[in-house]
FIDO-161988 format. One record per atom (N, C-alpha, C): residue in three letters; x, z, y. Coordinates in pm, whole numbers, padded with zeros to 5 digits, always signed. Example, Ala and Ser with C-alpha at 12.3 -4.5 7.8 and 13.67 -1.06 7.14 Angstrom:
ala+01319+00780-00569;ala+01230+00780-00450;ala+01320+00780-00330;ser+01285+00708-00225;ser+01367+00714-00106;ser+01290+00787+00003;
This chain:
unk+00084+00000-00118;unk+00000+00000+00000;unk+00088+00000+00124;unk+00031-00105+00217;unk+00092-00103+00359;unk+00038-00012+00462;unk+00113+00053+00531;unk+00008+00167+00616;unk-00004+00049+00741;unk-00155+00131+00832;unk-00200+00006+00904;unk-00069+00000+00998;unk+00001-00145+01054;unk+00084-00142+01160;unk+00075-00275+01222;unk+00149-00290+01299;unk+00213-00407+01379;unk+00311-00473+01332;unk+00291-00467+01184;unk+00376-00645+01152;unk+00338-00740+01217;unk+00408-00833+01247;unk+00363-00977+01251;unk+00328-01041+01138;unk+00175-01115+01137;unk+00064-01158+01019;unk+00225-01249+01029;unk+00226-01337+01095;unk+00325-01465+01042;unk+00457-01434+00943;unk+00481-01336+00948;unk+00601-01309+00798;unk+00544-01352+00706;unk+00419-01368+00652;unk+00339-01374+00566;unk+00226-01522+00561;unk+00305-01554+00385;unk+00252-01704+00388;unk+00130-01689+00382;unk+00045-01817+00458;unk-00044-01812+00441;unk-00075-01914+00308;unk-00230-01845+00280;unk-00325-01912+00151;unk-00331-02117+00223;unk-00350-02129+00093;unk-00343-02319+00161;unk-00461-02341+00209;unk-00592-02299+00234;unk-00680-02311+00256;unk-00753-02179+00318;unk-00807-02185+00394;unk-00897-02062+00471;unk-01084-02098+00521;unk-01109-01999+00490;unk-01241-02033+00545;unk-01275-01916+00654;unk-01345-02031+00741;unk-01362-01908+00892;unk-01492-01924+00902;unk-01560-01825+00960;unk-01708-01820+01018;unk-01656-01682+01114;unk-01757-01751+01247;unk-01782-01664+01359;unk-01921-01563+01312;unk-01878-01468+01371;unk-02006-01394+01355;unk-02052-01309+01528;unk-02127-01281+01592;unk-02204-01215+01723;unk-02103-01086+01631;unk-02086-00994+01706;unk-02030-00865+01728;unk-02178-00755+01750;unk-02268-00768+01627;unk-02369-00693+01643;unk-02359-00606+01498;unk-02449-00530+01477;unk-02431-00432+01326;unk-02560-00481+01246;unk-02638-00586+01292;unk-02680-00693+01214;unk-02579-00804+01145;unk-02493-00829+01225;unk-02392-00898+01136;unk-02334-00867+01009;unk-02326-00732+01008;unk-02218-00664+00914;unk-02248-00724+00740;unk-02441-00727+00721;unk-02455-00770+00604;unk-02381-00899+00604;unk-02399-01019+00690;unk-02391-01183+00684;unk-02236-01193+00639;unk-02125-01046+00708;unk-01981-01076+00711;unk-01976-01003+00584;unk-02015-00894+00497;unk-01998-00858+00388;unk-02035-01025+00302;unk-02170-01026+00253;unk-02190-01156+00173;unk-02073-01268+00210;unk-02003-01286+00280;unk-01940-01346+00299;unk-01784-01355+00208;unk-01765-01213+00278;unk-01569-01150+00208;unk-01657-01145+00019;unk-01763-01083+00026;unk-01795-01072-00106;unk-01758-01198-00217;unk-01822-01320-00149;unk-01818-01449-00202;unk-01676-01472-00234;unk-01620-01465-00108;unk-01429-01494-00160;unk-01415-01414-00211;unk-01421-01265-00213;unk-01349-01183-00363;unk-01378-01227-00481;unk-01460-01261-00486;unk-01511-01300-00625;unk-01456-01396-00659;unk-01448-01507-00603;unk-01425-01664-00594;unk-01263-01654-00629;unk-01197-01500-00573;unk-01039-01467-00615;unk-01039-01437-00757;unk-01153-01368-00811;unk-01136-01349-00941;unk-01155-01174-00925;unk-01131-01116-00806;unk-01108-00978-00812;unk-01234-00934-00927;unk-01215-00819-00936;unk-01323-00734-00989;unk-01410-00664-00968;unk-01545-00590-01006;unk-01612-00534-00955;unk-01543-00415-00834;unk-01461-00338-00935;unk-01401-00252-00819;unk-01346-00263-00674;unk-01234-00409-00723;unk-01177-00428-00584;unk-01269-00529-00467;unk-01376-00591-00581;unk-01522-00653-00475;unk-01532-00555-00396;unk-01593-00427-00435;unk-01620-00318-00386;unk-01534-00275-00244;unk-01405-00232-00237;unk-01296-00212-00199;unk-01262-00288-00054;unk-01309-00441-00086;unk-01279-00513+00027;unk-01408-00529+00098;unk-01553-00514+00019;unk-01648-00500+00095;unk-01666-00358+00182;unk-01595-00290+00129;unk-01620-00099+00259;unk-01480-00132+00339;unk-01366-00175+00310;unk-01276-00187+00438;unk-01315-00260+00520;unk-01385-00433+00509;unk-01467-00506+00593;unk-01530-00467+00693;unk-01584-00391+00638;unk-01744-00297+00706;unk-01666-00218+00808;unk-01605-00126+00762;unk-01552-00029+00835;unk-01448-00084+00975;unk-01365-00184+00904;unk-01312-00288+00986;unk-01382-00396+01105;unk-01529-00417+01113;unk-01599-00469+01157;unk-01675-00356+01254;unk-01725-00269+01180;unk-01772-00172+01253;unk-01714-00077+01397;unk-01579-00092+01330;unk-01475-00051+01452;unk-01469-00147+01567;unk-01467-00292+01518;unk-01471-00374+01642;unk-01583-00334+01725;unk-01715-00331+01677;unk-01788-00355+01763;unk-01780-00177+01819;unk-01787-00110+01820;unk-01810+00035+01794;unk-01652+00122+01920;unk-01554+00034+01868;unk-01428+00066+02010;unk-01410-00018+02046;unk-01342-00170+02007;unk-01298-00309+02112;unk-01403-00366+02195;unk-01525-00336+02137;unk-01618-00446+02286;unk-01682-00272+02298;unk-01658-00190+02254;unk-01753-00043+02326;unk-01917-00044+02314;unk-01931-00151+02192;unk-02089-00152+02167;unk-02172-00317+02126;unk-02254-00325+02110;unk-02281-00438+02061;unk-02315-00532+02178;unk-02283-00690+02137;unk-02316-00814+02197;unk-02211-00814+02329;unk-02112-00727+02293;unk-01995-00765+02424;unk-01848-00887+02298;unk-01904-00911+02223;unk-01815-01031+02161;unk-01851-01019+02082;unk-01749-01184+02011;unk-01790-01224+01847;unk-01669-01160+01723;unk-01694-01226+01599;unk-01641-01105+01521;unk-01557-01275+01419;unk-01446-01297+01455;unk-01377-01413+01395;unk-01357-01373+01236;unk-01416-01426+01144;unk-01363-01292+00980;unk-01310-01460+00903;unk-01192-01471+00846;unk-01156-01542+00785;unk-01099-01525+00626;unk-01127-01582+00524;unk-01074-01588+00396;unk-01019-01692+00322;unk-00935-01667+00250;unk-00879-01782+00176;unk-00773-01661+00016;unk-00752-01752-00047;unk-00668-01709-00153;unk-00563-01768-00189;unk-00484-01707-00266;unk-00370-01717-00255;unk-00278-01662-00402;unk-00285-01720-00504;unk-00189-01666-00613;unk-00243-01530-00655;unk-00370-01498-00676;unk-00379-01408-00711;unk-00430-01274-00602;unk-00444-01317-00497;unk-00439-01243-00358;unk-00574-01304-00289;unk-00624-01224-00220;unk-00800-01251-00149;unk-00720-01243-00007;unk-00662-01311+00103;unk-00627-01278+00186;unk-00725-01252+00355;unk-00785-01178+00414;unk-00908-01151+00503;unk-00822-01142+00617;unk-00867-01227+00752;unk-00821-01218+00864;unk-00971-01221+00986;unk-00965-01069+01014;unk-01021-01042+01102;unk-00996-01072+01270;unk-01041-01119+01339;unk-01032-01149+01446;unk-01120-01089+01551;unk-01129-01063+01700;unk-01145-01015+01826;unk-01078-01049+01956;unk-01195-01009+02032;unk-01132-00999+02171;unk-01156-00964+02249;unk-01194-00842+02169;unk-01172-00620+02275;unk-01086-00596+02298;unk-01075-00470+02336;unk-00949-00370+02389;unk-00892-00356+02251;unk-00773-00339+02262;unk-00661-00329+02179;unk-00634-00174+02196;unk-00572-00149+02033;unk-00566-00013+01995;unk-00401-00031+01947;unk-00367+00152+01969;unk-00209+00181+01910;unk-00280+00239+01718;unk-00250+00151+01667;unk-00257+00235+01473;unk-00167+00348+01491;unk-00041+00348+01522;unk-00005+00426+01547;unk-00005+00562+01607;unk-00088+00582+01696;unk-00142+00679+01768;unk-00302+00725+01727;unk-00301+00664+01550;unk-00447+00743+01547;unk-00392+00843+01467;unk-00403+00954+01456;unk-00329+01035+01367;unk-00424+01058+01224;unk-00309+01093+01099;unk-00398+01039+00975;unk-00503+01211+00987;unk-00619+01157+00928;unk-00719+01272+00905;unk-00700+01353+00802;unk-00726+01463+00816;unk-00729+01555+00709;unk-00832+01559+00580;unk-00835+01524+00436;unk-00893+01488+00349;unk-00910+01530+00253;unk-00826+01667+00285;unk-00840+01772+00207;unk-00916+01907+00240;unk-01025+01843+00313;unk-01091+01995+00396;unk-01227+01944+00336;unk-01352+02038+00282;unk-01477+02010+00268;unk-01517+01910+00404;unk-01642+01810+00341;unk-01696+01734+00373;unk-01722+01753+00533;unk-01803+01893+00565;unk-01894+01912+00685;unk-01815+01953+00776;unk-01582+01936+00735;unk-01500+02029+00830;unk-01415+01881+00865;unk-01467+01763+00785;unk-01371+01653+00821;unk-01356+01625+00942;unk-01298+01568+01031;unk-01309+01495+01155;unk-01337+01361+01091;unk-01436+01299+01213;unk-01475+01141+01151;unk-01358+01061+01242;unk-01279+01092+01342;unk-01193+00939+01426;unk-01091+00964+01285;unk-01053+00826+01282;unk-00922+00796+01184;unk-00950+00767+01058;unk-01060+00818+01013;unk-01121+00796+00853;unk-01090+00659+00845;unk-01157+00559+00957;unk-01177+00394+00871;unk-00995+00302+00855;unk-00965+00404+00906;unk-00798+00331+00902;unk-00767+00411+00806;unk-00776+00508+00747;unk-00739+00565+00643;unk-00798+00480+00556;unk-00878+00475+00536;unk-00991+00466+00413;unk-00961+00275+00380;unk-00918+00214+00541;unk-00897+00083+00517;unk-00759+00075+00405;unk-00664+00152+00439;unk-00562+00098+00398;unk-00534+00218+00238;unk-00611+00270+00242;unk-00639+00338+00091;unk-00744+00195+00002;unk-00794+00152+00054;unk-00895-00013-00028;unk-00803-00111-00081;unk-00754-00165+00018;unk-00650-00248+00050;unk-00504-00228+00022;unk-00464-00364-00016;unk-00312-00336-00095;unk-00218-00376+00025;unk-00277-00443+00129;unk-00169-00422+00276;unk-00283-00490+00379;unk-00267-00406+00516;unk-00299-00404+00616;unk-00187-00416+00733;unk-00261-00508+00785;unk-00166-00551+00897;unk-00270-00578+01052;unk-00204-00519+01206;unk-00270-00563+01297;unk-00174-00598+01401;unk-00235-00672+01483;unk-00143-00719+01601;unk-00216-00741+01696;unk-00166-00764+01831;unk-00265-00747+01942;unk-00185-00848+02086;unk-00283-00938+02090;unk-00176-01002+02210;unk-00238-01090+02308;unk-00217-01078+02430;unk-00270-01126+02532;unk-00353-01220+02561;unk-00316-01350+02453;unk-00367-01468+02453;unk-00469-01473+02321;unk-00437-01436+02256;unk-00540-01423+02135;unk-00625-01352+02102;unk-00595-01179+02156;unk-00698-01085+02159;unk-00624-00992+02001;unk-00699-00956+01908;unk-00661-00813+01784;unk-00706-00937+01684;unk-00551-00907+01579;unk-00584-00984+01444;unk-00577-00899+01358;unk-00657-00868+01278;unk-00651-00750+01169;unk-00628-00848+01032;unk-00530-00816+00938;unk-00516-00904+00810;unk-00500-00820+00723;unk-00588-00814+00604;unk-00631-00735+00498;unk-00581-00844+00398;unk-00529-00775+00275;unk-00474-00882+00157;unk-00510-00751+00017;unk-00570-00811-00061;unk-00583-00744-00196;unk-00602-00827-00339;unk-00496-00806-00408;unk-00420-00831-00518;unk-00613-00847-00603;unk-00583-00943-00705;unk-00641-00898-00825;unk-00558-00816-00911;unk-00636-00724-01024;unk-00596-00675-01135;unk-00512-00727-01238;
């Protein structure tokens, strides 16, 4: 597992083929962009589990856009891209909210009963506990690329 950071996506080959769909930056979207990553996991071969896996980091990953980068719904769209790759489901999330430090979210505590958790930091935890590497970057001209990659079994 990659903890979430600021690699540059470009170290990293891309799949020969990608499929993109725009989505509105609303929490009506979230089903249209799940059915979506769902279709390519599958289409990777993954398994029920890691279907699973990339459909709650998605979510959580999506949810954050709209929820901190546009500060609420219908202030942008939600760029979600897939393609595969040797064995690999590769997901490239896209935006163009405010940009965040990963670094400066500090990891949550997950060892405390349920009702003592703090909720900021969970979905970056929880993303890169799904996911076999997470990667984000953030830049002037393009806006936040989030790239999620998970292995089949």
């Amino acid at each position: 597992m990659t903890l979430l950071s600021q690699l540059p996506v470009s170290n990293h080959q891309s799949p020969e083929t990608m499929e993109t769909r725009t989505f509105p930056g609303r929490y009506d979207s979230l089903e249209k962009i799940s059915k979506f990553v769902v279709t390519a996991a599958k289409a990777a071969g993954l398994n029920d589990r890691a279907v699973y896996a990339v459909e709650l980091a998605v979510d959580e990953a999506c949810s954050n856009i709209i929820d901190h980068a546009y500060g609420g719904e219908n202030h942008g769209d939600v760029e979600c891209s897939v393609g595969v790759r040797q064995g690999e489901l590769i997901i490239t999330i896209k935006d163009t909210g405010r940009p965040f430090e990963p670094k400066k979210v500090p990891k949550p505590s997950v060892d405390v009963p349920l009702r003592e958790l703090k909720m900021r930091g969970v979905g970056f935890f929880l993303m890169n506990k799904m996911m076999d590497e997470v990667y984000y970057r953030t830049t002037p001209n393009t806006g936040n690329t989030l790239t999620m990659i998970k292995r089949s079994d």
